[in-house]
N, C-alpha and C positions, 0 to 999 in steps of 0.2 A: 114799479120798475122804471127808471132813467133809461132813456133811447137815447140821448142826447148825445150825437156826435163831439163834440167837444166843450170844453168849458166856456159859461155864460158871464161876461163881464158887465157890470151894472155902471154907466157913465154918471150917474149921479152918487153914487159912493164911491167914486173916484178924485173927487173934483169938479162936479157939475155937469147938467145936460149939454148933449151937444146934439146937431142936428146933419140929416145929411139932405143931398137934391137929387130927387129921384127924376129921370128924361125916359118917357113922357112923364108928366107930371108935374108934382109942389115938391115946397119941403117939407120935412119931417121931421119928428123929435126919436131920437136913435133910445127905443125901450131900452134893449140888451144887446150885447154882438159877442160872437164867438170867432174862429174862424173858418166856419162851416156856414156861417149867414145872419141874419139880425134882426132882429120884431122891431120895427120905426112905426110911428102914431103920425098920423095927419089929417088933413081932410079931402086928402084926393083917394078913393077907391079904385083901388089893383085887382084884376082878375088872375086872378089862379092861373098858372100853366102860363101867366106870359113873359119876357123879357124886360128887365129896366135895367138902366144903368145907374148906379149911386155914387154920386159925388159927395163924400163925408167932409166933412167940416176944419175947422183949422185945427183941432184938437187931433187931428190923423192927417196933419198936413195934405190936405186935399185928397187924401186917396181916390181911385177912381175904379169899381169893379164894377160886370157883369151879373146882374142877380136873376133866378126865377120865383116868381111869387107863389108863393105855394099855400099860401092860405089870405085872406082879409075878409075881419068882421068888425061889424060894427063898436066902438070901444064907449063912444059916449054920445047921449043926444044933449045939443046945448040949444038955449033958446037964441043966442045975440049970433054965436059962432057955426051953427048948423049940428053937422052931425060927424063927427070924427072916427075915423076907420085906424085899426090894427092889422099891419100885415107880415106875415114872417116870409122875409127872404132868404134865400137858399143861394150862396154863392156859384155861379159857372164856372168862374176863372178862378185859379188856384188865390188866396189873399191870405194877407200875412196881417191884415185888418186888427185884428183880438191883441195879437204879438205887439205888434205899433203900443200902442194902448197900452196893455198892460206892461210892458217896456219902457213906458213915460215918455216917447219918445214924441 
């Protein structure tokens, strides 16, 4: 069964990865987004239940939303690059995120 509040857009079958800036925090490489929130790959680890804000990239002309982290686990151990964390965020503020994007805009 799908839970999945809205449809999941894949940035790399679209045209390429794209990354977003998570405050506090790095940047990240945006997995999927909808516009209900967005699994992004990094190597800064996110605690569950807390606040960031995500600044997305020129491919979503700078968008800027409110997220809560509702999950991050580890995605991969590298020897040179450390160890790379998956988190899915869950948007606060209403975001038209997915719409941009898949709109080509």
């Amino acid at each position: 069964m799908n839970r999945r509040a809205g449809r999941r857009f894949v940035p790399g079958r679209a045209g390429g990865a794209f990354t977003c800036r998570l405050q506090p925090g790095a940047e990240a490489t945006v997995v999927n987004l909808s516009s209900t929130g967005a699994l992004v790959e990094g190597c800064c680890r996110l605690r569950p239940g807390s606040i960031v804000h995500a600044r997305f990239g020129a491919a979503l002309r700078g968008a800027v939303t409110t997220c809560r982290v509702t999950r991050c686990v580890v995605a991969a151990l590298d020897g040179p690059s450390g160890i790379s964390y998956q988190a899915g965020l869950s948007f606060v503020e209403p975001a038209e995120i997915a719409d941009r994007f898949s709109a080509g805009e």
